[in-house]
Legacy VTK file of the C-alpha trace (Angstrom):
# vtk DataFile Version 3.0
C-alpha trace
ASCII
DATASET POLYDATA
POINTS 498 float
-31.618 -58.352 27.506
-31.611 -55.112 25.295
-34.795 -54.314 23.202
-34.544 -53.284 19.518
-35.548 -49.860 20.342
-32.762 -49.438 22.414
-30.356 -51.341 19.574
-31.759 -48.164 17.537
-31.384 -45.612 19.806
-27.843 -47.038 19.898
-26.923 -46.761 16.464
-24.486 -43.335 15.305
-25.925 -40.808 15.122
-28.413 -40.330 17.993
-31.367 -38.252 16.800
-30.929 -35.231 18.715
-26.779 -35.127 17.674
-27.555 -35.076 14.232
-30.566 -32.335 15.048
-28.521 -30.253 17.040
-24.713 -30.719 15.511
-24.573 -32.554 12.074
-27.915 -31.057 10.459
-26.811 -27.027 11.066
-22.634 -28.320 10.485
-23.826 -30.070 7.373
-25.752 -26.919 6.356
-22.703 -24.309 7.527
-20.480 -26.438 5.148
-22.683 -26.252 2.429
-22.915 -22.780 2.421
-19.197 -21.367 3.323
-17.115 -24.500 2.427
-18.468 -26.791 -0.594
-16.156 -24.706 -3.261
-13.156 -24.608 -1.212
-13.701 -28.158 -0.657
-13.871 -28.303 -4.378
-10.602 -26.903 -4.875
-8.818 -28.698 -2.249
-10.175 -32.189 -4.025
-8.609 -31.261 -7.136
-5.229 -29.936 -5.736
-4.758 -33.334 -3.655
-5.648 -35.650 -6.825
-3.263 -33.179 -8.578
-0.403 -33.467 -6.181
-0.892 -37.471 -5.797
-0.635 -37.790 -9.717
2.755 -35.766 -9.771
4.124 -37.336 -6.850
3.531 -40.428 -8.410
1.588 -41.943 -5.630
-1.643 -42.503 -8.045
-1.270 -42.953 -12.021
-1.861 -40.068 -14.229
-5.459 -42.794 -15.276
-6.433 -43.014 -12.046
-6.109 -39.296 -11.531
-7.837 -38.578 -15.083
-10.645 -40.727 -13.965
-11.040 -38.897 -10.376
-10.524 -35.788 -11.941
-13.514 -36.631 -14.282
-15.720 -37.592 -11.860
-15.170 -34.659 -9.548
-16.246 -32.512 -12.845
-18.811 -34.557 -13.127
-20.521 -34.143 -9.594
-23.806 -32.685 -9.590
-22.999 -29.330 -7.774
-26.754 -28.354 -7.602
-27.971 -31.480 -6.133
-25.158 -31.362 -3.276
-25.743 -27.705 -2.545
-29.663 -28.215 -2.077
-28.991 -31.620 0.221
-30.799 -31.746 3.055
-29.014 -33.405 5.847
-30.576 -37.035 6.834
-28.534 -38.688 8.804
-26.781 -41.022 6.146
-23.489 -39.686 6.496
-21.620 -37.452 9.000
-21.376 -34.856 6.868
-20.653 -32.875 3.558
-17.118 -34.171 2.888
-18.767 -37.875 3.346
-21.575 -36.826 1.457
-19.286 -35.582 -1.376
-17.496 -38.829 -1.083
-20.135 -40.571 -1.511
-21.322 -38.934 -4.345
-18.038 -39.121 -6.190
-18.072 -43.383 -5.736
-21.837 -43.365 -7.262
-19.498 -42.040 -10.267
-16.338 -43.615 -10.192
-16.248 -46.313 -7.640
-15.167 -47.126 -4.225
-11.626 -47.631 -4.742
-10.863 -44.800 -7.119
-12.980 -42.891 -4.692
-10.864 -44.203 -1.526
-7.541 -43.456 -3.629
-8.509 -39.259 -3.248
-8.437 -39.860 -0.160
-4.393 -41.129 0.211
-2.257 -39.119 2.789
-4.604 -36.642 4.084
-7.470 -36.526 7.010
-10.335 -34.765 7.473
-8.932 -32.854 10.119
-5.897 -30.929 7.801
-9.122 -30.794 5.297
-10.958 -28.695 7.918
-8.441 -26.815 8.447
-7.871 -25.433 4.716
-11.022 -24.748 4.213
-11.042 -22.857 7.337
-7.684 -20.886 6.097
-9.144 -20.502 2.847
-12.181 -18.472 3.762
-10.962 -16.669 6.364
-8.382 -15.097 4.201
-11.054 -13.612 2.167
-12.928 -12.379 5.167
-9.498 -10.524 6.059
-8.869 -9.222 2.965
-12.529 -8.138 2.212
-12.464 -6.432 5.846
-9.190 -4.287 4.831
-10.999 -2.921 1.916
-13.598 -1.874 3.430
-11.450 0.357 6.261
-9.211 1.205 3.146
-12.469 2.887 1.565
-13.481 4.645 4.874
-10.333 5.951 5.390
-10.524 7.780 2.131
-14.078 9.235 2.940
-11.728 10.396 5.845
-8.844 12.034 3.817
-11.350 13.982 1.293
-13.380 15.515 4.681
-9.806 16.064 6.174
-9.058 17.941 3.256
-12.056 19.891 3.061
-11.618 20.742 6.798
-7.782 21.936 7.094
-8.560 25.225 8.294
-12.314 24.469 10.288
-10.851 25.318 14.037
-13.048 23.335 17.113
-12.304 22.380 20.452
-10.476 18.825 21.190
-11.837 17.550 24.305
-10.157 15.798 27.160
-12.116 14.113 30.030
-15.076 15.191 28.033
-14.594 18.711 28.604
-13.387 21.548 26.106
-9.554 21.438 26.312
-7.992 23.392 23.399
-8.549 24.167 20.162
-7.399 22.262 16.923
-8.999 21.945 13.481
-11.173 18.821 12.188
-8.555 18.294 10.020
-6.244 17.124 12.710
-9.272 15.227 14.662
-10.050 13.185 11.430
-6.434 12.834 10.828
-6.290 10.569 14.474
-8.750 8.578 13.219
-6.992 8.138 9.554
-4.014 7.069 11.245
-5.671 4.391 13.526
-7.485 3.035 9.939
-4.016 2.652 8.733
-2.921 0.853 11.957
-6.181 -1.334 11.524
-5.256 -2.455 8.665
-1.492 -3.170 8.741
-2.836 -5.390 11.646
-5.302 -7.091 9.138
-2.278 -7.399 6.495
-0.592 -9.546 8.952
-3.239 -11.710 9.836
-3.723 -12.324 6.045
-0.179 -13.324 6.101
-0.761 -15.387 9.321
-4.004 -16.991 7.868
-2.420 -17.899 4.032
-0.119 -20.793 4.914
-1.174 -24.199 4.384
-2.154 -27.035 6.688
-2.402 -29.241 4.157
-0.037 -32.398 4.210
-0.336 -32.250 7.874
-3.096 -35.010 7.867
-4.384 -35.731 11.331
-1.600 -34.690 13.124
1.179 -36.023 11.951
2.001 -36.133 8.062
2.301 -39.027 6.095
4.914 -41.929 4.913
3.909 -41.034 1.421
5.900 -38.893 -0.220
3.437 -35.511 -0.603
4.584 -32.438 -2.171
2.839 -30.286 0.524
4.540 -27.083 -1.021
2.620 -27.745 -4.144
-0.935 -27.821 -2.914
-0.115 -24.524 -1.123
0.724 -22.895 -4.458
-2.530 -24.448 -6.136
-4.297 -23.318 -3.631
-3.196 -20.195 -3.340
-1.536 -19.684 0.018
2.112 -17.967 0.148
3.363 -20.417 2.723
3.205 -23.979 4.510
2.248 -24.098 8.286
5.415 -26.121 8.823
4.918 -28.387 11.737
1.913 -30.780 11.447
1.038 -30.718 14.852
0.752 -26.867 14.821
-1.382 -26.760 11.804
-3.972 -29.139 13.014
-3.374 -27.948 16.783
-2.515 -24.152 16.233
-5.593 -21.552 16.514
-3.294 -18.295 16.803
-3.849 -17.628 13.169
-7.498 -17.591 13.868
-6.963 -15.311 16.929
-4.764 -12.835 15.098
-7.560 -11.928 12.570
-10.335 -11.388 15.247
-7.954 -9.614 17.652
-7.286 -6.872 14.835
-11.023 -7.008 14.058
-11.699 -6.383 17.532
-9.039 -3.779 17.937
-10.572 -1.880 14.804
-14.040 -2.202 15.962
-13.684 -0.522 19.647
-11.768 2.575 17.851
-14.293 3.278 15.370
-17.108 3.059 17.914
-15.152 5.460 19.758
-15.300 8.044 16.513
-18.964 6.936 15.440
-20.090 8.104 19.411
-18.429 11.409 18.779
-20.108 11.747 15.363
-23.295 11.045 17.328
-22.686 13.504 19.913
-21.783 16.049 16.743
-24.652 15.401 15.493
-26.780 16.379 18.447
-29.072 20.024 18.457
-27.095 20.609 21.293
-23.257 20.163 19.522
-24.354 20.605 16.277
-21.606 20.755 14.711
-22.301 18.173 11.907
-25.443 17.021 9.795
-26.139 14.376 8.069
-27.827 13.965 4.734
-31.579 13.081 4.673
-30.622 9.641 2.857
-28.993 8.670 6.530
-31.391 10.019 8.946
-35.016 8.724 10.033
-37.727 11.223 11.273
-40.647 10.343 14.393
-43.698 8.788 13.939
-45.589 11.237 15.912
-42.745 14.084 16.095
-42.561 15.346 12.504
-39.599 17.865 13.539
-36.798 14.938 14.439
-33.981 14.201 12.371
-32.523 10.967 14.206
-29.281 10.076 13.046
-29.842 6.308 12.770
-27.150 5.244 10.547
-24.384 6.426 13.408
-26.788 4.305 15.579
-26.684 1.683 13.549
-23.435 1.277 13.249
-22.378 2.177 16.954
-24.221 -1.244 17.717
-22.635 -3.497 14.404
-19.464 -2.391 15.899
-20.545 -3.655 19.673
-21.507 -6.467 17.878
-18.538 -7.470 15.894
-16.631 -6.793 19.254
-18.900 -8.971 20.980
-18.671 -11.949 18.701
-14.631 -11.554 18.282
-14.426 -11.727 22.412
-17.031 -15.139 22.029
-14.889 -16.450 19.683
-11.754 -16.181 21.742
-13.588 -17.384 24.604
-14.471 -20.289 23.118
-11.448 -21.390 22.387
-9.320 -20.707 25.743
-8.110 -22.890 27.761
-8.768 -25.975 25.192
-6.535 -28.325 24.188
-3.771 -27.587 22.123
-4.728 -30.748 19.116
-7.699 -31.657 17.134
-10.678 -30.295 18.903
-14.268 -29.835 17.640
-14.408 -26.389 19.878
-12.284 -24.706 17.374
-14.025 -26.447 14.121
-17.339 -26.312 12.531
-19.283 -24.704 15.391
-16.965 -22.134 16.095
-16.883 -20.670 12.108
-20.086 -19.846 11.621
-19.762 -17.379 14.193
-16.046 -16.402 12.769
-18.159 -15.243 9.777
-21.259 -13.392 11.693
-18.198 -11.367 13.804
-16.700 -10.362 10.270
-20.390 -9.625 8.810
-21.198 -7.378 10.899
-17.804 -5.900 10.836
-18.297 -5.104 7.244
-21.853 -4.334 7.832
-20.994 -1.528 10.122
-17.942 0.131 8.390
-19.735 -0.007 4.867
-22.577 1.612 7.042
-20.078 3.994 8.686
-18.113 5.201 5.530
-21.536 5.811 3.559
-22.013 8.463 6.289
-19.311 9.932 6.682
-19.915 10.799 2.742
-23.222 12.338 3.606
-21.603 14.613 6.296
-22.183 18.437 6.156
-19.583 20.821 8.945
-20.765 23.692 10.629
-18.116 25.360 10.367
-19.322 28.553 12.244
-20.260 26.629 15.160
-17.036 24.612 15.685
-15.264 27.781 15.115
-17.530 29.461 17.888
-16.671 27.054 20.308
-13.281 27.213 19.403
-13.127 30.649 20.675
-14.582 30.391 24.123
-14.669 28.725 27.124
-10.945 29.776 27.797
-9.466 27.234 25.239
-6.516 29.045 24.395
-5.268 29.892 27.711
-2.443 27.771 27.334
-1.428 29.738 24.336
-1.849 32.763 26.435
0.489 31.401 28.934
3.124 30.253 26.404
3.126 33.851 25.076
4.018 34.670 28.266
7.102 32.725 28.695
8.394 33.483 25.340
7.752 37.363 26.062
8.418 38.173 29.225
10.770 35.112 30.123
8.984 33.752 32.825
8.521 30.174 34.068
5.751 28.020 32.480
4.667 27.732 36.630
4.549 31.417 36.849
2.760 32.187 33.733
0.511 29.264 34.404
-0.139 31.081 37.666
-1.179 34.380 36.496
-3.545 33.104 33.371
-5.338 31.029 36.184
-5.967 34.201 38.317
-6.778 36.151 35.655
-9.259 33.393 34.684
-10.642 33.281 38.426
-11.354 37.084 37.600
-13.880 36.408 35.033
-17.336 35.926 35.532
-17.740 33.435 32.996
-16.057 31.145 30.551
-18.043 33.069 27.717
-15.236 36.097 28.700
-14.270 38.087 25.479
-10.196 38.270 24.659
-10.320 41.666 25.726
-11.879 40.973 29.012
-9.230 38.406 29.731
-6.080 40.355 28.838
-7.329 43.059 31.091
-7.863 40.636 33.356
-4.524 39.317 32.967
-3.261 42.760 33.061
-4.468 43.194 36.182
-3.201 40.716 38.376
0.399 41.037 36.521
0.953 43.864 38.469
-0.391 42.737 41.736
1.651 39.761 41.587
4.859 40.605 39.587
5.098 44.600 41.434
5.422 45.637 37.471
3.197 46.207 34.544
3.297 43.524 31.405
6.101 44.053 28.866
4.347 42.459 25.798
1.808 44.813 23.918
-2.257 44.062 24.620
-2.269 43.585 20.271
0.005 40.434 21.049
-2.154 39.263 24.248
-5.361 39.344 22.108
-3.642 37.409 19.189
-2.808 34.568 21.417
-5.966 34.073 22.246
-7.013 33.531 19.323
-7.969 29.733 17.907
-6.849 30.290 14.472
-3.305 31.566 15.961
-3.341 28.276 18.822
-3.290 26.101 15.818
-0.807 27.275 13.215
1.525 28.508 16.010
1.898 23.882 16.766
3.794 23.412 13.980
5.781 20.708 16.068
5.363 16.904 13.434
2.196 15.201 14.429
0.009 18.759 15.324
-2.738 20.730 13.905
-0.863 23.395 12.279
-1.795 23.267 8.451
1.678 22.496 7.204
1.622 19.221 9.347
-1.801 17.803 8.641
-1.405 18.789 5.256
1.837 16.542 5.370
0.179 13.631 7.124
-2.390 13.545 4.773
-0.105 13.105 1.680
2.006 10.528 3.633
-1.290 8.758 3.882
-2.616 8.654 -0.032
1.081 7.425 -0.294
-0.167 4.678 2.367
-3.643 4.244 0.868
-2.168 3.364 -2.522
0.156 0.861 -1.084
-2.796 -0.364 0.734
-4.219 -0.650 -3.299
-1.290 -2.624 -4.642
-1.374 -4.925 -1.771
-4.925 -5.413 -2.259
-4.888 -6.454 -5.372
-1.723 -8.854 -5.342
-3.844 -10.926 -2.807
-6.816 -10.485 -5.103
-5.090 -11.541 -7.663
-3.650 -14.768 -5.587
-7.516 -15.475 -4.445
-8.512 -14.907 -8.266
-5.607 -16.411 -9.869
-5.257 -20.208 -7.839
-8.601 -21.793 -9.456
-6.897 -20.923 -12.836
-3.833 -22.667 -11.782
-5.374 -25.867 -10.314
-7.745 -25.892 -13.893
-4.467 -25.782 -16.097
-3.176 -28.604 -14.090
-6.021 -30.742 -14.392
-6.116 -29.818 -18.316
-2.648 -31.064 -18.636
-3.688 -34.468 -16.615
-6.708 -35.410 -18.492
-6.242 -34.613 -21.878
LINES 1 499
498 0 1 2 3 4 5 6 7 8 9 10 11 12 13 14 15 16 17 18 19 20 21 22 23 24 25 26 27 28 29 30 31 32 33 34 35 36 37 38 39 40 41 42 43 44 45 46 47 48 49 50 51 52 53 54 55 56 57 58 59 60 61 62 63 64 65 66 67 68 69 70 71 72 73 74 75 76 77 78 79 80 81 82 83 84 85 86 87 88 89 90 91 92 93 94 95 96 97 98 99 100 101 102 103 104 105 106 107 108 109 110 111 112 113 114 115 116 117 118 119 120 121 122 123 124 125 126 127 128 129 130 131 132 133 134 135 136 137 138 139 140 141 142 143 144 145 146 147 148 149 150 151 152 153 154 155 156 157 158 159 160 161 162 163 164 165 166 167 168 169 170 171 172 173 174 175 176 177 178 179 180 181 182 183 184 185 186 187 188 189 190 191 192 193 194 195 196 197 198 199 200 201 202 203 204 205 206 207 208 209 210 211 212 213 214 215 216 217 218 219 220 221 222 223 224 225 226 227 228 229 230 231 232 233 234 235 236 237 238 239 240 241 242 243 244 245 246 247 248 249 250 251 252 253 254 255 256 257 258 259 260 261 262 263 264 265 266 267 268 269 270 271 272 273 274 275 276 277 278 279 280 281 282 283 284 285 286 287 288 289 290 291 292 293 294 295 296 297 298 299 300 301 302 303 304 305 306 307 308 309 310 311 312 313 314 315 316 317 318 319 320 321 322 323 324 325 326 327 328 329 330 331 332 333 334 335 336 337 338 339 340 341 342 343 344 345 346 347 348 349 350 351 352 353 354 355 356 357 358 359 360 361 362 363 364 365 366 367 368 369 370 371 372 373 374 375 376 377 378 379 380 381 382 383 384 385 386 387 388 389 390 391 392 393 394 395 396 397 398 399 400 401 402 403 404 405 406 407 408 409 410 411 412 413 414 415 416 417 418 419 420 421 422 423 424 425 426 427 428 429 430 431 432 433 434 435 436 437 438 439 440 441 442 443 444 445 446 447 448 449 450 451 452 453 454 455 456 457 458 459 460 461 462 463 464 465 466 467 468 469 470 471 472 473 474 475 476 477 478 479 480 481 482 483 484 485 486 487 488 489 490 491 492 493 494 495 496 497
């Protein structure tokens, strides 16, 4: 025979479920999802009335008491276990006010699950959007120190090590062009995201006759996810937004560690403002750069929560699944927090940054960075092979004590072991030799599209602000659409109940 406390024990839901799921779900919808939920009420009661499926009383009556809803009370609800959660608590709210069956008739031709859905949609299109305008604005900290720096020579590295000299200008221009990249990624995923699941209830539409075109428009999407199974099912359009996220987030923490390294007594090349940098409790001579550190680790953060919320999702089933649903958003939103956190972080430095432009031009000049210049001349003045003049820079090179060598030191160098190994003296004139070692002359001399000659990054950088202010219009059409769709759905209900 059972015992009653086992009959309780019994009864949905257990104590620890509604501890551990419906108490922080019930609290994650109340925070990101009560006004979306809001909207998507009045759109469906909306849609009903002008598909005819409910009378325009009924709707003015639901409409009415959805106004009427004590917003405060349902946003400072504490869960307890009397409903599943805030769309049931909303419900029940709404029949306190208007009844059970005028109450049960919102409810026609959709589920909770196309409900979950939309609001999902709905706020992850303004985490995409908000995330574009934030790399928008850090690309333009980028363009104004790109300008400033057209003519500051320094070393590009590869493998770590001094490779050849270019200008800042050209560095910062990489990283401009991979902030444009970012963002046409994002741009698509906002386009991916905006469709519409509603009409799709659980999984397979309706026999009413919904107009699921028209609660896309009131709510602001630009399209309808058209099969029902894939908008319940589908979690690509989830994906697509983190994956770009993720993609901008392992690039910039790429350029913050350089700016760290810059930053270094040892590189020096760059400083940042006082407002950015913390000093030592007990060493009263440190300048730590903390706001690179800072956002090195939002960045490993963001990654980290993009990759956790693709793991959580693989290799579920492809339907209605609580692993993609209201556990999975709240971390959705921490991975596009600290996103934002870190590139809002990240661009207010990059405002504060002062060049040493001495010091990048100093190591510009040595350790043998222009030797393929050197070479090139060679080829172009004396007509030999690339191999051959590669050949006799490298001797010449092997010659010197020291990569600290002055130009004149190489090019007698060079000189030198011309004649031992081509039996004849150089044709070109020492002047020439000595110019194309020079860092200034490797740069403007790569005038080929994409390099660091002036004329090209000077180019790129207009092409850009051409970019940037497309970036701007698009920005503010889908402002306008996330703006604009509350105004829409308020005109409609005007026009039902008055």
């Amino acid at each position: 025979m059972t015992s009653k406390s086992t009959l309780k024990s019994d009864k949905f839901p257990a104590p620890v479920y509604a501890e551990t799921i419906l108490a922080p779900n019930f609290a994650d919808a109340q925070k990101h999802f009560f006004q979306a939920l809001m909207h998507i009420h009045y759109a469906h009661a909306v849609m009903l009335t002008r598909q005819q499926i409910i009378s325009r009383e009924e709707a003015k009556t639901i409409l009415t008491g959805l106004d009427n809803l004590d917003r405060a009370k349902i946003r400072r609800a504490r869960y307890d276990g009397s409903v599943e959660d805030l769309f049931f608590f909303v419900e029940r709210e709404l029949i306190k006010l208007i009844g059970e069956d005028l109450a049960g008739k919102l409810h026609i031709a959709r589920s909770r699950n196309d409900i979950d859905v939309t609001l999902y949609r709905m706020r992850l299109r303004e985490e995409v959007w908000s995330l574009a305008n934030d790399l928008a604005a850090l690309r333009a900290e980028l363009i104004k120190l790109a300008q400033a720096n057209l003519k500051t020579v320094m070393p590009a590295h590869t493998h770590t090590q001094p490779a050849q000299p270019t200008t800042l200008a050209h560095y910062l221009s990489a990283a401009i062009e991979f902030l444009s990249r970012d963002i046409i990624r994002l741009k698509a995923a906002f386009a991916g995201v905006n469709r519409s699941p509603l009409g799709a209830c659980a999984i397979t539409t309706t026999g009413f006759p919904i107009d699921r075109e028209l609660t896309a428009k009131l709510l602001g999407f630009e399209a309808v996810v058209e099969n029902s199974y894939g908008a319940i099912g589908g979690i690509d359009y989830l994906l697509e937004a983190v994956s770009a996220l993720a993609t901008s987030a392992v690039s910039l923490g790429k350029f913050t560690q350089d700016l760290l390294l810059w930053a270094t007594q040892e590189f020096s090349y760059i400083r940042l403002s006082d407002a950015y940098v913390q000093t030592s409790s007990i060493m009263p001579q440190k300048r730590n750069p903390v706001s690179l550190e800072h956002t090195r680790i939002l960045l490993s953060k963001a990654f980290g929560q993009a990759q956790a919320v693709m793991t959580s999702v693989h290799n579920t089933p492809f339907g209605d699944i609580n692993d993609v649903e209201d556990d999975l958003q709240p971390l959705v939103f921490s991975t596009f927090s600290e996103a934002s956190r870190a590139i809002r972080l990240l661009t207010g430095s990059v405002s504060a940054i002062q060049v040493d432009r001495e010091a990048l031009r100093k190591k510009a000049a040595g350790s043998f960075l222009t030797m393929t210049e050197l070479a090139d001349t060679l080829v172009r003045e004396e007509g030999l092979s690339f191999k051959a003049a590669h050949r006799l820079v490298a001797l010449a090179a092997k010659r010197l004590p020291g990569v600290e060598a002055s130009h004149e030191e190489i090019v007698s160098a060079l000189l030198a072991v011309a004649e031992d190994a081509l039996d004849r003296a150089l044709k070109t004139d020492r002047a020439t030799l000595i110019n194309a070692l020079s860092p200034v002359h490797f740069v403007e001399v790569r005038q080929v599209f994409g390099g660091p000659a002036i004329v090209q990054v000077s180019a790129f950088l207009a092409r850009q602000k051409e970019i940037a202010a497309e970036d701007r219009r698009w920005a503010k059409e889908k402002a306008g659409l996330l703006v604009a769709f509350p105004e829409k759905i308020e005109r409609e209900k005007k026009r039902l109940t008055v």
